[in-house]
C-alpha positions as CSV (number, residue, x, y, z in Angstrom):
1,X,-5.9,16.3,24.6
2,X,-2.7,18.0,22.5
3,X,-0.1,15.8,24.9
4,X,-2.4,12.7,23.3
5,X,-2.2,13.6,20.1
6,X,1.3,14.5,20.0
7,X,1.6,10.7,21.4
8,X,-0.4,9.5,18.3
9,X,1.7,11.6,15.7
10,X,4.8,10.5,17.0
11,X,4.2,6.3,17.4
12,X,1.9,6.4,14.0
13,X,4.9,8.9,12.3
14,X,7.4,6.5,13.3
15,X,5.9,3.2,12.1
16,X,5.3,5.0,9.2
17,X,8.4,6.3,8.4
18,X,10.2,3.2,9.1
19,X,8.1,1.1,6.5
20,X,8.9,4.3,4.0
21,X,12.6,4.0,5.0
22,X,12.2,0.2,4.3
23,X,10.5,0.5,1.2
24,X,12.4,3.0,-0.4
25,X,16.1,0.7,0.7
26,X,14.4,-2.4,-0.4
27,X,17.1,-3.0,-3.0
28,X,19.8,-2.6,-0.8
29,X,18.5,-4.3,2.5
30,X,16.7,-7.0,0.9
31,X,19.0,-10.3,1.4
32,X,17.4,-12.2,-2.0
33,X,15.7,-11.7,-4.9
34,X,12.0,-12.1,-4.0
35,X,11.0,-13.6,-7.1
36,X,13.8,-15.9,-7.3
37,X,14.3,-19.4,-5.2
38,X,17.1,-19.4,-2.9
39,X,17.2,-22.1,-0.5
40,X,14.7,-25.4,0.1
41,X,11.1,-25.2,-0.2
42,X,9.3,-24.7,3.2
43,X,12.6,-24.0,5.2
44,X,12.2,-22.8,8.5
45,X,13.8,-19.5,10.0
46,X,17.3,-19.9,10.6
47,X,20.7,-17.8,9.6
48,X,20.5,-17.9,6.1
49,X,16.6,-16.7,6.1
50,X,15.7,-15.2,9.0
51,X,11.3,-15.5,8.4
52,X,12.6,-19.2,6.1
53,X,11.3,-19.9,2.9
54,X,8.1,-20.6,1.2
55,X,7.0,-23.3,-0.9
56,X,8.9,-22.2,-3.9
57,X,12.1,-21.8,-1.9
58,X,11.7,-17.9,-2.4
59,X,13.0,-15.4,1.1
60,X,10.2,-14.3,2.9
61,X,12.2,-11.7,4.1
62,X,12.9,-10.4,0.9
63,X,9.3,-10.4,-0.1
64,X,8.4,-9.1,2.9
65,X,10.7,-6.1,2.3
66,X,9.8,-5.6,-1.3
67,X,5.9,-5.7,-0.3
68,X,6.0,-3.0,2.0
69,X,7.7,-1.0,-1.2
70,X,4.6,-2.4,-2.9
71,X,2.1,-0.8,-0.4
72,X,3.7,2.6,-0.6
73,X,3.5,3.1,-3.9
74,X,-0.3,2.3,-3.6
75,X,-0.6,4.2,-1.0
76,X,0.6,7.4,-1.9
77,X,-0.5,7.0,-5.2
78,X,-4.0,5.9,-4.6
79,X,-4.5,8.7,-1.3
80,X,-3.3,11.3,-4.1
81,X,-5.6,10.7,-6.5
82,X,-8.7,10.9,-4.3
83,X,-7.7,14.2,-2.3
84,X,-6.6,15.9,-5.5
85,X,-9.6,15.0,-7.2
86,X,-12.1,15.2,-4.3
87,X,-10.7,18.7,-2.9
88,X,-10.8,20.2,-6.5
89,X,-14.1,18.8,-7.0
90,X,-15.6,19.8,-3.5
91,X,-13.7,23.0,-3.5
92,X,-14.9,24.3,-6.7
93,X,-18.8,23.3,-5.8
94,X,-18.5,25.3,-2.5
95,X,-17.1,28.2,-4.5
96,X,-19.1,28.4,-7.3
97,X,-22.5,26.8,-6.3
98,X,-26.1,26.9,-8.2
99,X,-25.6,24.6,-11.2
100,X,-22.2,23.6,-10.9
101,X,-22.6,22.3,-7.0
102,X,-25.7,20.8,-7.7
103,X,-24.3,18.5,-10.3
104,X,-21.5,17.9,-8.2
105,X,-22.9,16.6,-5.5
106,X,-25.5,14.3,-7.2
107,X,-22.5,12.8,-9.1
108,X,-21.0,12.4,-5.7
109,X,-24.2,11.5,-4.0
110,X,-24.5,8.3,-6.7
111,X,-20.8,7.3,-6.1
112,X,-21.7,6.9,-2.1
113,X,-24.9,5.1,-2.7
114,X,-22.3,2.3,-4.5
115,X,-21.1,-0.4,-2.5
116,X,-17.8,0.3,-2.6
117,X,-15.6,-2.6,-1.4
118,X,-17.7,-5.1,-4.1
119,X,-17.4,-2.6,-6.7
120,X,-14.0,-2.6,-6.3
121,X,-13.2,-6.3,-6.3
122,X,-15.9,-6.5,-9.4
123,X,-13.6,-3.8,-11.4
124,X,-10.7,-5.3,-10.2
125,X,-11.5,-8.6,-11.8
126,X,-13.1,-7.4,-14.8
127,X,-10.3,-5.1,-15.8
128,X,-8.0,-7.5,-15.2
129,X,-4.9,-7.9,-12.1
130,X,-2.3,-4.9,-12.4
131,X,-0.7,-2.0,-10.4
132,X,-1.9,0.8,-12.2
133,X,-5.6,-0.4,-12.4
134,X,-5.5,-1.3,-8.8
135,X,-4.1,2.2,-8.0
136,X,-7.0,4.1,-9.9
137,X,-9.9,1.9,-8.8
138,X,-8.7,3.1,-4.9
139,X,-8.1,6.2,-6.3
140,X,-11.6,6.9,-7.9
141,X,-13.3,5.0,-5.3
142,X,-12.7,7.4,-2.2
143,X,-12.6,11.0,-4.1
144,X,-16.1,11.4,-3.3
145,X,-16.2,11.3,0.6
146,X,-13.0,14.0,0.3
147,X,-15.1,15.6,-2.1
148,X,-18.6,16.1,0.0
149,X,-16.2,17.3,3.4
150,X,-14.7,19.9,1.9
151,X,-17.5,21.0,0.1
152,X,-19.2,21.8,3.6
153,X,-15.9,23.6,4.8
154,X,-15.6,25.3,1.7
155,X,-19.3,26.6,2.2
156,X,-18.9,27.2,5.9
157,X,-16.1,29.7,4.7
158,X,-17.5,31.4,2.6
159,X,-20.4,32.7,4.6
160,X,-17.7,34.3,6.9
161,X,-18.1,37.8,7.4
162,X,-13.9,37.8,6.8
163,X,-14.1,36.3,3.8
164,X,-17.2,39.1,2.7
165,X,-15.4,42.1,3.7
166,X,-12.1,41.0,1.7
167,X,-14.5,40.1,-1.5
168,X,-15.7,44.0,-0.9
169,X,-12.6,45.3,-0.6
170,X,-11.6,44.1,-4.3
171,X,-10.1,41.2,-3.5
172,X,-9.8,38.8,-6.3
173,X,-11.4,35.4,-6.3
174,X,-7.6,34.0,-6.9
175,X,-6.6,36.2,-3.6
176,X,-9.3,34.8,-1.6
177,X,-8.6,31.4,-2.4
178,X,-4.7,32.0,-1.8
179,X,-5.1,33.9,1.8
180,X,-8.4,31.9,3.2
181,X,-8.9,28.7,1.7
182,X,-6.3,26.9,1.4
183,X,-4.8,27.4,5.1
184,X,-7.8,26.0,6.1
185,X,-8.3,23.1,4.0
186,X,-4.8,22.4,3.5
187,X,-4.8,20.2,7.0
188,X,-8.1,18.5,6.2
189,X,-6.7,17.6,2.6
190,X,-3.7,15.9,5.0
191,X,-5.8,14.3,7.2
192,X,-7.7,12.2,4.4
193,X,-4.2,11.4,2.5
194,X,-3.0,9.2,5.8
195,X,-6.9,8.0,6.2
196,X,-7.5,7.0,2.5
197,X,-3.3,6.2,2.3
198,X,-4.5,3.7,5.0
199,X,-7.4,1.9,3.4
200,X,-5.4,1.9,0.1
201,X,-3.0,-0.7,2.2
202,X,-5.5,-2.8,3.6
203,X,-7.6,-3.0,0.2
204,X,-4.2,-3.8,-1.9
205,X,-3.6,-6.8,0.8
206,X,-7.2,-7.7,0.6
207,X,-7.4,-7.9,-3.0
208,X,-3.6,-9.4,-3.0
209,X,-5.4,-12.2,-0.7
210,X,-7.9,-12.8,-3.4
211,X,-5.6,-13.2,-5.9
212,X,-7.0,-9.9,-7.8
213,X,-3.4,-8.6,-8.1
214,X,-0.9,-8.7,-10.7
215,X,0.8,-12.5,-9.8
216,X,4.3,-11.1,-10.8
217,X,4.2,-8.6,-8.1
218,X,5.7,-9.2,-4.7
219,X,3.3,-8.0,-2.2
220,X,2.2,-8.7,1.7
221,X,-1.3,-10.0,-0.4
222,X,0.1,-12.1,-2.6
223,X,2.4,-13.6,0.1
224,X,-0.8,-14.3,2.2
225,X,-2.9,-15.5,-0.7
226,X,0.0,-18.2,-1.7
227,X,0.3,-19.2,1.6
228,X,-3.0,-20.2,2.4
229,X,-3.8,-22.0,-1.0
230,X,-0.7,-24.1,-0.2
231,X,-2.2,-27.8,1.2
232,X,-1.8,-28.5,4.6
233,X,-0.5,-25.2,5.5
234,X,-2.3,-25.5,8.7
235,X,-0.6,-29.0,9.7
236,X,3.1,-27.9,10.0
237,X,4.4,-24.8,12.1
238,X,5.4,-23.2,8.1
239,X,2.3,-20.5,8.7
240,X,4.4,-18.8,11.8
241,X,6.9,-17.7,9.2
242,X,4.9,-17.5,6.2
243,X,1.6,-16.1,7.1
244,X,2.1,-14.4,10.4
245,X,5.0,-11.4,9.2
246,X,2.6,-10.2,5.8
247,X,-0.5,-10.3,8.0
248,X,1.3,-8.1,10.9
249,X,2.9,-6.2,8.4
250,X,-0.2,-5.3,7.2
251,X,-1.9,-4.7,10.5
252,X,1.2,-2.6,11.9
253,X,1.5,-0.1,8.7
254,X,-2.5,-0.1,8.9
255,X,-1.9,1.1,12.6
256,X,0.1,3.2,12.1
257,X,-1.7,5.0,9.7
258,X,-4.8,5.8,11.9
259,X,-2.6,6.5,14.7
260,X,-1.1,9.1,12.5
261,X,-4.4,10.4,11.5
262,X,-5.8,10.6,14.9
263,X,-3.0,13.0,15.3
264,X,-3.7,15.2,12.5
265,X,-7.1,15.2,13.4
266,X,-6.8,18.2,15.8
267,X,-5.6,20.5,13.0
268,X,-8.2,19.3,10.7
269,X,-11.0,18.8,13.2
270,X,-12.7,22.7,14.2
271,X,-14.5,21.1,17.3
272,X,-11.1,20.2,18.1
273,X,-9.5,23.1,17.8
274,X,-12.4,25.2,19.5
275,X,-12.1,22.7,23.0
């Protein structure tokens, strides 16, 4: 079991960090400007653009580098924002419970009782196609689930008979936190970053694919969404260059996301950890 999830850190921690590594060199490694034409509409792969052009006579390449900067930044941003939100909030109603944890969960019981992926494309087209609003609709969307997990962890340590004996001995609430909490729920916070980091990629492509993104943005959505509104795209061999590379890009950092996640999952897992 630890020899497979090694496996799974390393393949998902590689794929990962090579679409960081690409995203954060974008400017330097990209051949074109994205937004910008340079070459013939619909021209096929060859040495002056390796994945051809699209309809516009824009590099796919390029926007195929500068998209995968695109779904970082929603990614990390997005992942933040729920587990900073969801372990404060589920942390705090574990530690403080009565009033305060009952409120808490109702509020999150009502967010899970939403549909979420309708929700978000109804906000998303309501408050109109940009970055920032896509990164806080993720964001807001997934705190709850963070929130209810470690709620039950936080509650499951602090019925320990450890965590008793130190509150008898004096210790501060502060102290307890510090020296017992956060080593515990420090890996669980990490294992829903790459999990919600995840569907933060595959929601930006899927709203990118609708069109509920901002249209000045390069991303692997907005590639696919121009792509197949363009006529006839089916009829000519232009959807191996300009429709295959976003969707596998999409696919492979989605990959390697959840491979990375099954390997955190042992230190964030206790049933793990106990077999």
């Amino acid at each position: 079991m630890r020899s497979e999830g090694r496996l799974f850190l390393g393949v998902g921690g590689a794929i990962v960090g090579l679409v960081v590594v690409v995203a954060l060199l974008a400017p330097l490694i990209a051949p074109f400007d994205p937004k910008a034409a340079s070459g013939p509409s619909l021209s096929s792969p060859s040495g002056d653009h390796l994945l051809g052009t699209n309809d516009a006579g824009q590099d796919l390449l390029s926007q195929l580098i500068w998209g995968a900067r695109a779904a970082v930044v929603v990614a990390l941003l997005a992942a933040a924002i729920a587990v900073v939100v969801g372990v404060t909030v589920g942390a705090a109603a574990g530690l403080l419970g009565g009033w305060a944890d009952l409120i808490a969960m109702r509020i999150v019981d009502v967010f899970l009782a939403l549909p979420v992926l309708p929700l978000i494309i109804l906000v998303a087209a309501l408050a109109g196609p940009s970055r920032p609003t896509l990164i806080l609709i993720i964001g807001f969307s997934a705190w709850p689930a963070v929130a209810r997990v470690v709620r039950s962890q936080t509650l499951t340590l602090a019925s320990r008979g450890y965590i008793e004996a130190a509150r008898g001995f004096g210790s501060g609430r502060m102290y307890v936190i510090r020296r017992h909490l956060v080593p515990v729920l420090a890996p669980l916070a990490e294992s829903n970053f790459v999990y919600w980091a995840g569907t933060a990629v595959v929601l930006q492509a899927g709203l990118g694919f609708l069109g509920l993104n901002d249209p000045t943005e390069v991303s692997w959505g907005s590639i696919l969404n121009r792509a197949l509104t363009h006529p006839g795209i089916y009829f000519s061999s232009a959807w191996l260059w300009w429709v295959v590379p976003a969707g596998m890009a999409v696919a492979v950092t989605a990959i390697g996301l959840a491979f990375l996640q099954v390997g955190l999952e042992p230190r964030a897992n206790p049933r793990w950890r106990r077999a």
